[in-house]
N, C-alpha and C positions, 0 to 999 in steps of 0.2 A: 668434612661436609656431611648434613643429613644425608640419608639419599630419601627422594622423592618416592613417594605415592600416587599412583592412577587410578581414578577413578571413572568405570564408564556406567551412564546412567540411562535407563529405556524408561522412559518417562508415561506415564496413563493416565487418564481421571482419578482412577481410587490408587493405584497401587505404582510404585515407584523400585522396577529391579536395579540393583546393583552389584556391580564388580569389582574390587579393588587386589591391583596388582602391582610390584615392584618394578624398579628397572630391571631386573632380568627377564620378568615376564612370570614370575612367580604369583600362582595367586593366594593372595595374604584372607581376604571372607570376600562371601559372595552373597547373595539373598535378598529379599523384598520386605521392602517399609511402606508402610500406608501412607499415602499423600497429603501430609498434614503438617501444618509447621511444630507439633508438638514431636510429634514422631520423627522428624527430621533436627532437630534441635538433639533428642537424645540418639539417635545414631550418630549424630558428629561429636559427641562425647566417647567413644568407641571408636573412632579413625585415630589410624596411626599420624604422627606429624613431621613434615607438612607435608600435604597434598596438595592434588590439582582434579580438577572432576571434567568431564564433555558428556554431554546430553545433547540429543536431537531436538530440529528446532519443532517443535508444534501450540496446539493451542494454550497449553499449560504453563509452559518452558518459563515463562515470564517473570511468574511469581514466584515461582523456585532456584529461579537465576538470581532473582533480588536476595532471595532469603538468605542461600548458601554465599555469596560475593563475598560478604564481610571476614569469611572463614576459610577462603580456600586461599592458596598461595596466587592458583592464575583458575578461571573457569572460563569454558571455552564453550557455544553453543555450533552444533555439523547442523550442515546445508542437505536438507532430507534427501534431493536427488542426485544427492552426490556419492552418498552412502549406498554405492551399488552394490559391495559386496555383501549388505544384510540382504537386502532387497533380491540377491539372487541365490543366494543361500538354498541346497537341497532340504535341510535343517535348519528350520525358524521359529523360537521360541525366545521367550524374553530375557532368560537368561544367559542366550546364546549371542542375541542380542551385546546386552550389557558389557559382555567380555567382546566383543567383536571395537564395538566404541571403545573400548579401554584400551585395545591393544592398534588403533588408530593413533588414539591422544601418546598412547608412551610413546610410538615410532615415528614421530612428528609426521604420520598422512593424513591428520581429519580436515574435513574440509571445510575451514573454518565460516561462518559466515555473521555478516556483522550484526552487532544485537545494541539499539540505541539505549539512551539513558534512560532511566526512568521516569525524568521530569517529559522527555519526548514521549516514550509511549503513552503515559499518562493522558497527553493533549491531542496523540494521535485516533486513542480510542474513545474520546470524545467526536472527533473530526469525522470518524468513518460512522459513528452513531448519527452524526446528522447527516451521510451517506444516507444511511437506510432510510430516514426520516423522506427524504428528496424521491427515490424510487418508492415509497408505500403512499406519496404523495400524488407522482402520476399514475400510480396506481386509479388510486382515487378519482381522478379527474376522467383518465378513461373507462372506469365504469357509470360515470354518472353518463359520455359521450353513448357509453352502449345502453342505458337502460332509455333515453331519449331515441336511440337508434329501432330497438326492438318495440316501440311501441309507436313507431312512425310518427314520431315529433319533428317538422322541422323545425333549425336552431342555427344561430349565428359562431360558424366554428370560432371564428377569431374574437368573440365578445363571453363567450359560454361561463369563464371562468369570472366575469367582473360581478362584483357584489348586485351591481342594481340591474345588470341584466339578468342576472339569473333571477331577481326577485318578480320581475317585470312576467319573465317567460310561464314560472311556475301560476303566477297572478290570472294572468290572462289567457294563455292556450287552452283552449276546452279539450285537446286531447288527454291533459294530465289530469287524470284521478286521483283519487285520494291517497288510496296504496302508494303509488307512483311518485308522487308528491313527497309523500314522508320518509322513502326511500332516497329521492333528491336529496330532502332536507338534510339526511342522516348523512348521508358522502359528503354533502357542502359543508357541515360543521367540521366534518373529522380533518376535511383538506384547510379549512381555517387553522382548527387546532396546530394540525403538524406543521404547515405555515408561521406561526409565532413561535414554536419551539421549535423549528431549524432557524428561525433571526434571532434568538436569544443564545443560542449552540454559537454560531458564528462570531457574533457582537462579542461575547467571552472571549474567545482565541483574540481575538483582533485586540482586544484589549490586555490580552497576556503581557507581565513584564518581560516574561522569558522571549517572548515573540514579536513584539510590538517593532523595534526598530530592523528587525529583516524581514518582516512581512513589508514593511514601510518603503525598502530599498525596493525589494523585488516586484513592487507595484507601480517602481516608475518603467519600469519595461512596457512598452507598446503591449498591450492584446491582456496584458497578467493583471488581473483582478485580485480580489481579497481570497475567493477560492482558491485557484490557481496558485498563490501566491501561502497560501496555510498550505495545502496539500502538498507541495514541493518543499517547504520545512519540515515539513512534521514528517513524511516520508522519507527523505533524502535524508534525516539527521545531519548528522557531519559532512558538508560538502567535502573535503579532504580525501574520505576515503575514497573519490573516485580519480584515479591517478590521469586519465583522458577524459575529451568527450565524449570517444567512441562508447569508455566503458558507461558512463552517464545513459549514452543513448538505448545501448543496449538492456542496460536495468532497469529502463522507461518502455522498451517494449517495442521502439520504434524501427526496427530494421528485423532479418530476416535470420536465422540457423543457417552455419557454414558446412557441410557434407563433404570434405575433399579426402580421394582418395588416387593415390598416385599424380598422376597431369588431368585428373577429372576434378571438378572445383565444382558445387552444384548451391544455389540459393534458395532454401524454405521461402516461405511465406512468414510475417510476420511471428517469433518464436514466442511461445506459450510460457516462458519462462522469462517472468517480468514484472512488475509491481502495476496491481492491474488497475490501480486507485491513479499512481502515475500516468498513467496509460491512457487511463481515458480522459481524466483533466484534461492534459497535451491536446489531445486531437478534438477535444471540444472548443481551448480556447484558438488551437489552429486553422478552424473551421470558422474563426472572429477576427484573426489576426489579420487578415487585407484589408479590411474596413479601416482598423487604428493605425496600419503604418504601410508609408507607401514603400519600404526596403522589402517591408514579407510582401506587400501587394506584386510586386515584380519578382519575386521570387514566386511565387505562388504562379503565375501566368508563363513563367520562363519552364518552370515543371511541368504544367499543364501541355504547352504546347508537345514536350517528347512523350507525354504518355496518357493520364486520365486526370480527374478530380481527386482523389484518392492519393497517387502518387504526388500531388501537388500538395496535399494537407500532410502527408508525412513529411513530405521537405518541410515544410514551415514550421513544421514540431519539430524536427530537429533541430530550427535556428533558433527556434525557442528556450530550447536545452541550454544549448552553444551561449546565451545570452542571459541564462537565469544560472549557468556557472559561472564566467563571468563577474555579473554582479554577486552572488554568492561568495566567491572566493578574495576577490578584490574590495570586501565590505562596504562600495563606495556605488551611488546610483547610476542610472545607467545613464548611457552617451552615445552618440552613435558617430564614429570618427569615420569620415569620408577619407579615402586613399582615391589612388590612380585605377587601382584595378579592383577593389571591393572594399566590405563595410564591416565596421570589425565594433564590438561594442569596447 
């Protein structure tokens, strides 16, 4: 049998260090390549064969996980706050780095974390692009609210945004001048604009072949819309890797950091460590879900009663979860099976 090669990688914008060592822990070259697929192409002419490579997850990681894939025997991307022992390191440099990852990946401790297809990120980083679109939008609208504010205009909050009320208001209030006016104008075009180009972002996904028939499932579920319903694809990738609900819940953000130490057992606050795009879908559509279904409507009120508002819309996000693996896993629409003692989708 060959014996294997390790390879650990500190991944940058410009510069990419590396360390390649044996099973014994010998190290065979070390040193830094520029982040380029040209320069990464001829360094893998120059590796011994075969190998295996682990790099930390960041913003890079992506296109250099694609590149390398086809070349390596197995590549592996670490879970950045899992990697305590760079992070606490008296001695921190990148190529202390690179060998620290390397010698992770040989002794089977890296912490592995999941890295979707390419056809997913692909559609994911469309999806979060009309994220930003949606926030620089109410952006928009609340500053049109404040320069109306700042210049003592009264204004109808709940009509503000409609095409002929705003044309109405600008038309005839004698407090808007002209400056003012064209400052309107300038905000109501741009919230038009990014308006047709976050429905034309959407309308694509939803029309995806890749995506088309489990967006379609996951929107017979009560409360789960087209958002909802894209963002929980494109994020979750492979329902599979998540072996419970609990772990689903927990990578959604919905539940709290466990502290136990001897017979002390202590509960965080919602944990900071969690997919924040999932996160907020959830307790947006949770916050909708009593209205579409009277199962969450009584679960919603049955929470409420032992504690607040809050504590009720995280329950309801979790049945959300519970219901969108479910249908996810069992590829089949949803249903809601009445028992003796509860409602199981």
């Amino acid at each position: 049998m060959q014996n294997m090669y390790y390879i650990g990688l500190d991944v940058h914008k410009r510069t990419i260090s590396y360390c390649v060592k044996d099973s014994s822990g010998a190290i065979h070259a070390e040193g830094t390549i520029p982040a380029a697929r040209f320069d990464l192409d001829r360094w893998m002419k120059t590796l011994p064969q075969p190998w295996t490579a682990a790099m930390e997850a960041t913003v890079f990681t992506g296109w250099i996980y694609d590149h390398l894939q086809p070349h390596a025997a197995a590549l592996k991307v670490a879970h950045p706050l899992m990697l305590r022992a760079i992070a606490a390191a008296k001695k921190k440099n990148d190529r202390i780095d690179a060998s620290k990852i390397c010698d992770c990946l040989r002794c089977d401790f890296l912490p592995e974390c999941y890295m979707a297809s390419t056809a997913i990120r692909e559609r994911r980083r469309t999806l979060r692009y009309r994220n930003l679109l949606v926030r620089q939008m109410v952006q928009m609208k609340n500053k049109i609210s404040m320069l109306l504010m700042e210049a003592g205009v009264n204004y109808n909050k709940q009509r503000l945004h409609k095409a002929g009320y705003f044309r109405e208001l600008l038309a005839t209030n004698p407090d808007i001048d002209e400056g003012l006016g064209s400052l309107l104008r300038l905000c109501r075009e741009t919230v038009v604009r990014l308006q047709k180009t976050e429905n034309a972002l959407v309308r694509s996904l939803e029309r995806d072949s890749l995506l088309l028939d489990r967006v379609e499932r996951l929107m017979t579920i009560p409360a789960v819309g087209p958002i909802t319903a894209l963002t929980w694809a494109l994020e979750v990738g492979d329902v599979k890797r998540f072996p419970s609900i609990k772990k689903a819940i927990s990578y959604c953000g919905l539940c709290g950091a466990e502290k136990s130490s001897g017979n002390t057992v202590q509960r965080t606050p919602l944990s900071k460590q969690r997919n924040k795009h999932l996160q907020t879908t959830l307790i947006e559509a949770a916050k909708m879900a009593p209205r579409n279904s009277p199962e969450l409507a009584m679960l919603y009120d049955r929470e409420k009663q032992k504690g607040n508002a809050n504590r009720a819309t995280l329950a309801v996000a979790r049945k959300l979860v519970a219901y969108l693996m479910a249908v996810d896993r069992g590829h089949r629409n949803f249903q809601v099976v009445e028992t003796n003692n509860c409602i199981a989708a």
